[in-house]
N, C-alpha and C positions, 0 to 999 in steps of 0.2 A: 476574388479570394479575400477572407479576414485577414486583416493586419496582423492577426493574431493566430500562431499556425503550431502545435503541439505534435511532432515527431514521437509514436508511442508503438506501443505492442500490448492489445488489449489482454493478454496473460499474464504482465508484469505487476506485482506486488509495486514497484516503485511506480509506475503507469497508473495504477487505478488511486493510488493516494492522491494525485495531480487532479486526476479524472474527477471524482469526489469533488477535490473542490473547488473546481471548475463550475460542475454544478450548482455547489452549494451560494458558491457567489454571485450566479447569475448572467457569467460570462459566454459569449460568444465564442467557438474559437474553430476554426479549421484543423479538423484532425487528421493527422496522415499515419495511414499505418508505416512501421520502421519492418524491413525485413533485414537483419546485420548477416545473414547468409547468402544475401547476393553481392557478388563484388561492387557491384557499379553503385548499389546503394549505399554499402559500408562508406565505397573512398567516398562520396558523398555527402554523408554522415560525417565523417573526419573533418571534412572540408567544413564542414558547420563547429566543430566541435570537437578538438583533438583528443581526448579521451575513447570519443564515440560512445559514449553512455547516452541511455535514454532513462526518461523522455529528455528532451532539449525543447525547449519552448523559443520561440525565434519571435518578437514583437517587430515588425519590419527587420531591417539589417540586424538587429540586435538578441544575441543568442544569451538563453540564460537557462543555463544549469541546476543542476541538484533540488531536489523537491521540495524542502524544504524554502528553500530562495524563491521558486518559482511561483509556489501559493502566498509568501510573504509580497510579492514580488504583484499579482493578479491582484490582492487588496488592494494594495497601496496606489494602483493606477487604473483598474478595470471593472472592481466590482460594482455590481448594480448598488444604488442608495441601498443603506439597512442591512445590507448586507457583509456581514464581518467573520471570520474566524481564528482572529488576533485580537485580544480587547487592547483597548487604546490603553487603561491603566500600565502601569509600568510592572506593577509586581504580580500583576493578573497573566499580563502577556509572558514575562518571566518562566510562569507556573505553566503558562504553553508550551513554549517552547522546548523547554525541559522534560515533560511527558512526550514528546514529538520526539525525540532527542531519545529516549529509553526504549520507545517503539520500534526505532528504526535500530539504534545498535543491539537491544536483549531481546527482539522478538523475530523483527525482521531477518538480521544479520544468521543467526542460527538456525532459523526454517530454511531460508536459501543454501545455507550448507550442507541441509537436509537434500535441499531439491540437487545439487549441486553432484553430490555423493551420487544419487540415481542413472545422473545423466554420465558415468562413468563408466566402461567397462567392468564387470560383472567381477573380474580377477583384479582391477583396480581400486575398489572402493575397498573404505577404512573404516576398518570399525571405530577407531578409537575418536574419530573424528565423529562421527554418528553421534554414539554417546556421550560426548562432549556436550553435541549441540543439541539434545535431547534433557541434560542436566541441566542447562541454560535455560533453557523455556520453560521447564519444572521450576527457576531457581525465580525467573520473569513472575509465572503466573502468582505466586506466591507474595512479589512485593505489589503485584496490580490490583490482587485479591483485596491488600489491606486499602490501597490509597481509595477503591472502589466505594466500601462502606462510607453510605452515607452521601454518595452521588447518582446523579442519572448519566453525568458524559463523565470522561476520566478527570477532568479539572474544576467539574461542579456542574451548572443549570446550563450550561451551552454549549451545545456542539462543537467543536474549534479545531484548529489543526491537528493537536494531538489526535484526535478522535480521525482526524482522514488519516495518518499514520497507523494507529491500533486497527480500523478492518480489512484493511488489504494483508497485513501483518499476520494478525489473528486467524484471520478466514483460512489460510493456508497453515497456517502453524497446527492447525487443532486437528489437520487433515491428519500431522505425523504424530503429536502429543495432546489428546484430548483432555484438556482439563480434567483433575480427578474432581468426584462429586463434594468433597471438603470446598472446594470453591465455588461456591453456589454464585456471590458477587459477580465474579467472572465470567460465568456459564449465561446471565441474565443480561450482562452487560454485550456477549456476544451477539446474543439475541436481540437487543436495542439496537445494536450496531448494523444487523444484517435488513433491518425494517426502517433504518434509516431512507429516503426518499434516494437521495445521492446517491448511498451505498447499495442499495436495490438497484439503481437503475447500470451504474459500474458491473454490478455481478452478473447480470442481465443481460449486459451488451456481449458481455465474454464467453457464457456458455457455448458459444461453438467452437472455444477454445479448450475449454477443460480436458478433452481428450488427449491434449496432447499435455498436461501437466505431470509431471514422473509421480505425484503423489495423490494423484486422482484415487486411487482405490480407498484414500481415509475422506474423501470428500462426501458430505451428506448426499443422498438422495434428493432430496431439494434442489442441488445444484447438479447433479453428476448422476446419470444412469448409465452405466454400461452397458444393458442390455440394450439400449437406443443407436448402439452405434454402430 
């Protein structure tokens, strides 16, 4: 087995940002899928990781957390030569982190409340929560729109963690709020993002998952037919 062993569920927004760049770096790893609805695997789980959040990335004995940490985390000790998605500059990597950071809290965080709301009982779900996190990602795509102009990835000429945050984010968000056509930046940047190698090869591994996503019916054709299932 790799030293190197990534606890995941190939459905999860926070899973395929890991997965992304995993690839992008060049690394080896041992992937296990996470089932948190079997008991024996949850206590488990726990036992690795009292939160029991995934993914959890486990380097021998040593458990490490949040996704953000985990790809900071994969450069700094595993990636192949040449291979980076933090620049070393200090105000460069800054400018990562930071779009990384807006990803996960104004795009990420309110499509999952999206997903979240579905997977409730039918007489349980809130509207006002709905439209909350529907204003959010309207309120998102608008400041992405601008920083876009004038780039190919969100933080300039390279690829970089932000960018493994924005398509797992993105790809789902757009399922429940499709960019309107005033965002043309955005709509072109999704598209770079889905033809990225990484992020192709992430969407790819998953499609025998998407059926089971609550917001598959906004999911392109590209990734999701229904009539296949």
């Amino acid at each position: 087995m790799n030293a190197l062993t990534l606890h995941y569920h190939p459905l999860s927004s926070c899973c395929h940002k890991v997965l992304i760049a995993i690839d992008a770096l060049g690394i080896e790893v041992d992937k296990q899928l996470l089932n948190l609805g079997d008991p024996d695997e949850r206590a488990a789980h726990l036992a690795r990781w009292p939160t029991g959040k995934m993914p959890l990335l486990m380097d021998g004995p040593r458990a490490l957390p949040e996704t953000s940490i985990i790809i900071e985390y994969l450069q700094r000790h595993h990636a192949r030569p040449g291979r980076t998605l933090i620049p070393d500059a200090p105000d460069a990597a800054l400018e990562v982190r930071l779009w990384d950071r807006l990803f996960d809290l104004y795009v990420m965080t309110p499509m999952q409340a999206l997903t979240a709301d579905l997977l409730r009982p039918e007489g349980e779900r809130d509207a006002h929560t709905v439209a909350q996190a529907r204003e959010r990602l309207s309120s998102a795509y608008a400041f992405i729109e601008r920083q876009l102009e004038g780039r190919t990835w969100v933080t300039g000429a390279a690829f970089s963690m932000a960018d493994c945050a924005a398509a797992p984010a993105l790809f789902y968000a757009v399922a429940y709020v499709p960019p309107p056509p005033r965002h043309g930046h955005l709509a072109a940047y999704v598209e770079r993002l889905m033809a990225h190698p990484s992020v192709a090869l992430t969407i790819d591994q998953a499609r025998p998952y998407f059926k089971f996503f609550p917001g598959r019916s906004g999911l392109s054709r590209r990734y999701f037919d229904p009539d296949t299932v």
